[in-house]
C-alpha positions as a Markdown table, in Angstrom:
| # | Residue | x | y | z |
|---|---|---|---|---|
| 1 | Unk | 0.0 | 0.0 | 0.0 |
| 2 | Unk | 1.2 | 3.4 | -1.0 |
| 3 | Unk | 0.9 | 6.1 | 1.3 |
| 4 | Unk | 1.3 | 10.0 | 0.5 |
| 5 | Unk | 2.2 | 12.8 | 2.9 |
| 6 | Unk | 0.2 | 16.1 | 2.4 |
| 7 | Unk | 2.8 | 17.4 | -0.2 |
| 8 | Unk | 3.0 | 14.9 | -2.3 |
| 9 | Unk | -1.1 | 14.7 | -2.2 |
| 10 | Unk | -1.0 | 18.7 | -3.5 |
| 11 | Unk | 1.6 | 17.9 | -5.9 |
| 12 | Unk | -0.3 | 15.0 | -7.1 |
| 13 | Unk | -3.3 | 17.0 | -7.2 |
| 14 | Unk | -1.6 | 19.9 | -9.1 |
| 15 | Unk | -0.7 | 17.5 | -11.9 |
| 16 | Unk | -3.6 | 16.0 | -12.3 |
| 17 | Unk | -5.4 | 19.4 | -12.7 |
| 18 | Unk | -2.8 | 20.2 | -15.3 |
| 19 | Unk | -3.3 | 17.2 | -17.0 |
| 20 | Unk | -7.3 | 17.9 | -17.2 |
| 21 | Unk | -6.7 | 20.8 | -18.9 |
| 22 | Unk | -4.0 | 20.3 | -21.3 |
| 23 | Unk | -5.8 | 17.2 | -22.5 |
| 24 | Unk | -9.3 | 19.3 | -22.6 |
| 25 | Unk | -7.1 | 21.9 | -24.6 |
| 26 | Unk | -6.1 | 19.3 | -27.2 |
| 27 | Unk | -9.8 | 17.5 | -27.5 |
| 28 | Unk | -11.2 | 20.8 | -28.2 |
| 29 | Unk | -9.2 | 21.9 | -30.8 |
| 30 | Unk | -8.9 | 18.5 | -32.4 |
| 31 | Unk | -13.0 | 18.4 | -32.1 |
| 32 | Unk | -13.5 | 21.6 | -34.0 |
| 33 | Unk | -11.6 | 20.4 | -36.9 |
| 34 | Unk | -12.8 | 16.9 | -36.9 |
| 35 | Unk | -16.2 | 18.6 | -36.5 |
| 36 | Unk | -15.7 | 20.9 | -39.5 |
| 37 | Unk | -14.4 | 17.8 | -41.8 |
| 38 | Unk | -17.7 | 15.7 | -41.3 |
| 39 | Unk | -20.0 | 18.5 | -41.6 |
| 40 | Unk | -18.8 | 19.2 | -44.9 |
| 41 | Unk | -18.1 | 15.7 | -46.0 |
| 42 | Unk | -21.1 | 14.2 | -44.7 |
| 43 | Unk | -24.7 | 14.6 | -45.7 |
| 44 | Unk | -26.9 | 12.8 | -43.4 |
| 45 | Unk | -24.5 | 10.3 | -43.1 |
| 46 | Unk | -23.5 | 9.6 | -46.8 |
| 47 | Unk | -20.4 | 10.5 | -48.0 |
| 48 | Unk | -21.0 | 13.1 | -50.8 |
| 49 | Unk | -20.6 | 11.5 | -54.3 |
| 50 | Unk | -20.2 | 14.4 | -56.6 |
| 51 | Unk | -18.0 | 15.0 | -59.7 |
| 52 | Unk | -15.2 | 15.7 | -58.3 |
| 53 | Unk | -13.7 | 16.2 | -54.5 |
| 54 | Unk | -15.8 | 19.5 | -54.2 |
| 55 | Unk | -13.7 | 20.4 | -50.7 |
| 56 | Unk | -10.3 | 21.6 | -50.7 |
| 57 | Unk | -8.7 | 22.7 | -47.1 |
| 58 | Unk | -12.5 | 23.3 | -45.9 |
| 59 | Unk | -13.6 | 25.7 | -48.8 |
| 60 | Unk | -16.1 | 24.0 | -51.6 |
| 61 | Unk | -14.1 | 23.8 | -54.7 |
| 62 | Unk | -16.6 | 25.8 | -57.6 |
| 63 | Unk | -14.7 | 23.9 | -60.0 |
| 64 | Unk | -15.9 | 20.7 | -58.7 |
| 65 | Unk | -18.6 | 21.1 | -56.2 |
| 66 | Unk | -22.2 | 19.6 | -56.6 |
| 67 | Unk | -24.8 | 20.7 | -56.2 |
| 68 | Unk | -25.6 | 19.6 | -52.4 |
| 69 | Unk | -21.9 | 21.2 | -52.0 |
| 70 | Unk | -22.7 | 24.8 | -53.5 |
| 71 | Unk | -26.4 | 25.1 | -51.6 |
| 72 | Unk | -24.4 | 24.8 | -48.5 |
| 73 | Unk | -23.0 | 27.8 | -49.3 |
| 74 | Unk | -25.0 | 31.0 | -48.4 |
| 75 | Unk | -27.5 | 32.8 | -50.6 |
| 76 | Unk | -27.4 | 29.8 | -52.9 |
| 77 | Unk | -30.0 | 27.4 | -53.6 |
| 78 | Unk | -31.0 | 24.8 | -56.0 |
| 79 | Unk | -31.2 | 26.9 | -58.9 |
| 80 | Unk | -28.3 | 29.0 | -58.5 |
| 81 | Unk | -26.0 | 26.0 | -57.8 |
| 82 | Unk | -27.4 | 24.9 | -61.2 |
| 83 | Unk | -26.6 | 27.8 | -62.7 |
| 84 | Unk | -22.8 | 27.7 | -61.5 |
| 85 | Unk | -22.4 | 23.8 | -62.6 |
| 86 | Unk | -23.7 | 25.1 | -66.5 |
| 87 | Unk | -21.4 | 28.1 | -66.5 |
| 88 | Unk | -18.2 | 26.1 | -65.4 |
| 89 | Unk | -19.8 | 23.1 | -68.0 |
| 90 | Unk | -20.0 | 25.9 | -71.0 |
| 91 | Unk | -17.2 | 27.9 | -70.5 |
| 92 | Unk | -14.5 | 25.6 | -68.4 |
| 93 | Unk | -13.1 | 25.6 | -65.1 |
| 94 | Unk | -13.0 | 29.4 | -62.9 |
| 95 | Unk | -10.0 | 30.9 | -63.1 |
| 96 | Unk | -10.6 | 33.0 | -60.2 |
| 97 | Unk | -13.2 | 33.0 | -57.4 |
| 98 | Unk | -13.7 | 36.6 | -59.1 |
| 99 | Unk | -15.0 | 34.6 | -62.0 |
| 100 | Unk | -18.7 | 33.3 | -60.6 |
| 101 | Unk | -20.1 | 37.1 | -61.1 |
| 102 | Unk | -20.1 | 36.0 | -64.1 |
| 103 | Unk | -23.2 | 33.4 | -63.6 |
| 104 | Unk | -26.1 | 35.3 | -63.5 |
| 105 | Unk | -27.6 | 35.8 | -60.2 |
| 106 | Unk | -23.9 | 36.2 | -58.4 |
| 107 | Unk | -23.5 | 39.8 | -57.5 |
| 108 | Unk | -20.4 | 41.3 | -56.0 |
| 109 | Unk | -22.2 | 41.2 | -52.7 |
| 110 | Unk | -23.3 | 37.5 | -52.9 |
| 111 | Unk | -19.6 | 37.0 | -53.5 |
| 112 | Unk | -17.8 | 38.9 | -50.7 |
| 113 | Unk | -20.7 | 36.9 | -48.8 |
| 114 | Unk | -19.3 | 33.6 | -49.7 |
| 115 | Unk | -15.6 | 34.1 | -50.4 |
| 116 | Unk | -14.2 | 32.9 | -47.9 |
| 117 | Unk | -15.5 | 29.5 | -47.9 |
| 118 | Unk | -14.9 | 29.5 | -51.7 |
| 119 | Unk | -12.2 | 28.4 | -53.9 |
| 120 | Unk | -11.0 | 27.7 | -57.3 |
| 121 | Unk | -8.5 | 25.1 | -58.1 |
């Protein structure tokens, strides 16, 4: 049987607590990007299946997004993500995140609203 003296209970205690902590520390910041991965790869379980791998370092790829993908994105629904699979389909891949304005319905404002959860590669 191990037996502690009052110090070396508080010292024992004192690590502990710091242990708590940093290990809370790591969960949530490992949680937060775990979270962020399956909210954006899952849809109700089911692994998005779309043409291409619409998520690049957490922003939806408009070069390869689907449509579930783009209507994640704010101010675009069913119709508009239509419209931006068309225009990529007509005229090629975006050069430029700048590039969706071009898509009818996609105004400067509806871009700064979505650019940084955007990309184009």
């Amino acid at each position: 049987m191990v037996v502690f003296n009052k110090r070396a209970k508080v010292i024992l205690a004192v690590c502990l607590f710091a242990f708590i902590v940093a290990a809370g520390f790591v969960v949530e910041h490992f949680e937060k990007d775990a979270f962020i991965t399956e909210t954006v790869a899952e849809d109700d379980g089911a692994l998005y299946q779309s043409e291409g791998d619409g998520v690049v370092d957490g922003k939806i790829n408009i070069n390869s997004a689907g449509t579930e993908e783009l209507e994640t994105l704010s101010g675009i629904g069913e119709a508009l993500a239509g419209r931006i699979i068309a225009y990529r389909e007509e005229n090629g891949p975006f050069v430029s995140i700048e590039e969706i304005t071009k898509v009818s319905g996609i105004s400067e404002k509806k871009l700064e609203a979505i650019r940084d959860y955007i990309c184009a590669e």
